[in-house]
N, C-alpha and C positions, 0 to 999 in steps of 0.2 A: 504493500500500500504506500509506500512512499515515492514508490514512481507517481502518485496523483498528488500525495501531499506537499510535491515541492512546487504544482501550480500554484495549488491554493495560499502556500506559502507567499510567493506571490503575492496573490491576491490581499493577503492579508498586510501585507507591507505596503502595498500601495493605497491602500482602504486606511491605514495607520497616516498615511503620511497627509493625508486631508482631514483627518479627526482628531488625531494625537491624545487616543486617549486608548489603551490597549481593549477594556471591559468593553467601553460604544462599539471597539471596531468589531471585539466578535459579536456582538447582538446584532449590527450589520450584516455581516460576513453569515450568520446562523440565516438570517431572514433574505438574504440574495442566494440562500444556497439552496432553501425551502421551496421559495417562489420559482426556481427554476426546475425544480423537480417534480411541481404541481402536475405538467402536463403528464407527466409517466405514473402518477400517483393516480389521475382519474383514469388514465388509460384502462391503469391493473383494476380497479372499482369496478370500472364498468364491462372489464371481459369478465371479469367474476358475477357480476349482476345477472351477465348474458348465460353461461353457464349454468347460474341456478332455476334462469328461470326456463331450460329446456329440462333441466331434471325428470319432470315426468316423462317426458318422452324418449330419452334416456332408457328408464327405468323401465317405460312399456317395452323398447326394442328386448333388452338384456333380457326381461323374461322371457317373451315372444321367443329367440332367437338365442336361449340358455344353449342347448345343446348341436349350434351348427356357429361357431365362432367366428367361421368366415365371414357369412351372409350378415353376421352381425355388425362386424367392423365395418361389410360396405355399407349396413344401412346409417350407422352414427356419423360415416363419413357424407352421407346425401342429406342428413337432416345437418350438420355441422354444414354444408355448401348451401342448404335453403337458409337456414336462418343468419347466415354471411358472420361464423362465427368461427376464430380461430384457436384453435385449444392452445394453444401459446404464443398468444393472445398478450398474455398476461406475465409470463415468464420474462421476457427482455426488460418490462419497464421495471421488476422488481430487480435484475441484475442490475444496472445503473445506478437505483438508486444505492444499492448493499455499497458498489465498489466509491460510489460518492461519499457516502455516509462514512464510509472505515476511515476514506483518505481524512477526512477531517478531524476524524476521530484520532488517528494517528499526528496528524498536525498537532493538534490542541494537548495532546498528552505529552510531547517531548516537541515544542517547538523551536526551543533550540537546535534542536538536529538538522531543520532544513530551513531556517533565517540564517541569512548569513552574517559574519560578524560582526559587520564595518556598518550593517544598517543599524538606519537609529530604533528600529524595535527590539533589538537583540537584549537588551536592558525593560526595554516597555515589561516585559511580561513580567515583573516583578513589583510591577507597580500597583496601588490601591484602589479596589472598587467600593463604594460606599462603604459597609461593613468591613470586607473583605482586606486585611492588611498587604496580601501578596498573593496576587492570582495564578500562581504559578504553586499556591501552596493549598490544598486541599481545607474547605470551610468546613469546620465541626458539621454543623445540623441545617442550618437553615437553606443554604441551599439544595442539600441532601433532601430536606424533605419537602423542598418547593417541586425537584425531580421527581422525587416517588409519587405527590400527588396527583401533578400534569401525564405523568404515566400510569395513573390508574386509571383516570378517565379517559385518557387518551384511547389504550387497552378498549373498556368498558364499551366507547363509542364503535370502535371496529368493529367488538360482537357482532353491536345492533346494525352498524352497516353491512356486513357483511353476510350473506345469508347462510353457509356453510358457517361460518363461526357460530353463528347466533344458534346454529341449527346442534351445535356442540355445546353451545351453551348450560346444557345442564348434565354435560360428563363431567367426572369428576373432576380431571386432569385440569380442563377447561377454567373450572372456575378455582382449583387448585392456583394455577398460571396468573388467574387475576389477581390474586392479592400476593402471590411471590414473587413475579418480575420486580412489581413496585417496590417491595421490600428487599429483592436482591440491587435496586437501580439505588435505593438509598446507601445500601451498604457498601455498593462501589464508588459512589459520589464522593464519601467520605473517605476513601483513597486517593482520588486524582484530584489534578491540580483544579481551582474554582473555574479558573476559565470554559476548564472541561463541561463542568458543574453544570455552568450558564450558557452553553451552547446547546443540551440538553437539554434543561428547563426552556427555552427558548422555542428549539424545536417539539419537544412536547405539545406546547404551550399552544405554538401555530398549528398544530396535527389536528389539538381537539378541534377546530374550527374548520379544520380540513374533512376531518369526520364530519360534520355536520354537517358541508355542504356536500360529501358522499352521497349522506342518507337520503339528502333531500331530489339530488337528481337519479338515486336509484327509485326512489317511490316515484316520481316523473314516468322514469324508463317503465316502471310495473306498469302506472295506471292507461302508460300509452300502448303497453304489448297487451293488454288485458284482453278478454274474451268480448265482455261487452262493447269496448272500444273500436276494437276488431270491425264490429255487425254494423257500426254508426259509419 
């Protein structure tokens, strides 16, 4: 991951050099990195939306066609060409973001390793954020538990946007996952440096609202595939 962290690195040096203030630039740098990601975030939403909402028909082939495997691939692959749905779909927008998401992740945790010396942020990151005496030094709680919050509902919202989650939603593992990420995301916050912290809570923070406007164009997508909608 540090073949991408040394653009961003970059990016973060020049984002420094018009704000001069380390904590502004990652809240920046967190929110130009979001907003660029959005389009591959609705992407993967909505080939999953697509997907759940042929389920039954799915379901009817694979019974219909249990015991002749061939005839059944072609017919998933003719109802997958009607409904102009690509089963990976939804795989490429989640790669990007994963390899996006590490590189900064990598950045933010050892940014020393790829700012170079003679720039003037090479010291920024030791500099004060409101509370925060050294951003480069991991915050006991408060940001730890501003992350674990923004990541439970963050969490929570995908459930409900998502329909395979939601549709897990009462396995155990599932709701196991809801309250342990957030409390594993608190117990690493408070290992890395703040900056890290607040890159996190930041994206979090943007997600849930990302969620939100998920659900809202997945219930869109339903009420426009719908049956009755359909007949009109």
């Amino acid at each position: 991951m540090g073949i991408l962290a040394k653009p961003l690195a970059w990016l973060l040096t020049m984002l420094y050099g018009f704000v001069g203030n380390y904590g502004i630039t990652v809240l920046i740098l967190t929110v130009i990195v979001k907003l660029a990601l959005y389009p591959f975030y609705k992407k993967q939403i909505l080939s999953t939306a697509g997907m759940a909402d042929m389920q039954s028909k799915l379901q009817e082939i694979q019974r219909k066609y249990a015991n002749d495997k061939e005839t059944m691939n072609a017919k998933i692959g003719e109802l997958y060409q009607e409904e102009g749905f690509n089963p990976a779909g939804g795989c490429l927008p989640m790669i990007v973001q994963m390899i996006i998401i590490m590189g900064l992740f990598t950045l933010l945790r050892n940014p020393m390793a790829y700012i170079q010396a003679d720039s003037s942020m090479y010291f920024a990151i030791h500099e004060a954020f409101f509370w925060i005496k050294d951003l480069s030094q991991p915050d006991p709680w408060i940001l730890p538990i501003l992350a674990g919050v923004t990541t439970f509902f963050s969490f929570w919202l995908n459930m409900q946007t998502s329909p395979q989650a939601g549709a897990m939603g009462s396995n155990a593992m599932s709701k196991m996952m809801q309250y342990f990420f957030p409390i594993m995301i608190v117990w690493l916050a408070r290992t890395y440096p703040s900056a890290l912290a607040i890159y996190w809570f930041i994206s979090q923070f943007i997600q849930i609202f990302f969620n939100l406007r998920f659900n809202h164009l997945r219930k869109a997508l339903k009420e426009k595939n719908s049956p009755k909608k359909k007949k009109k």
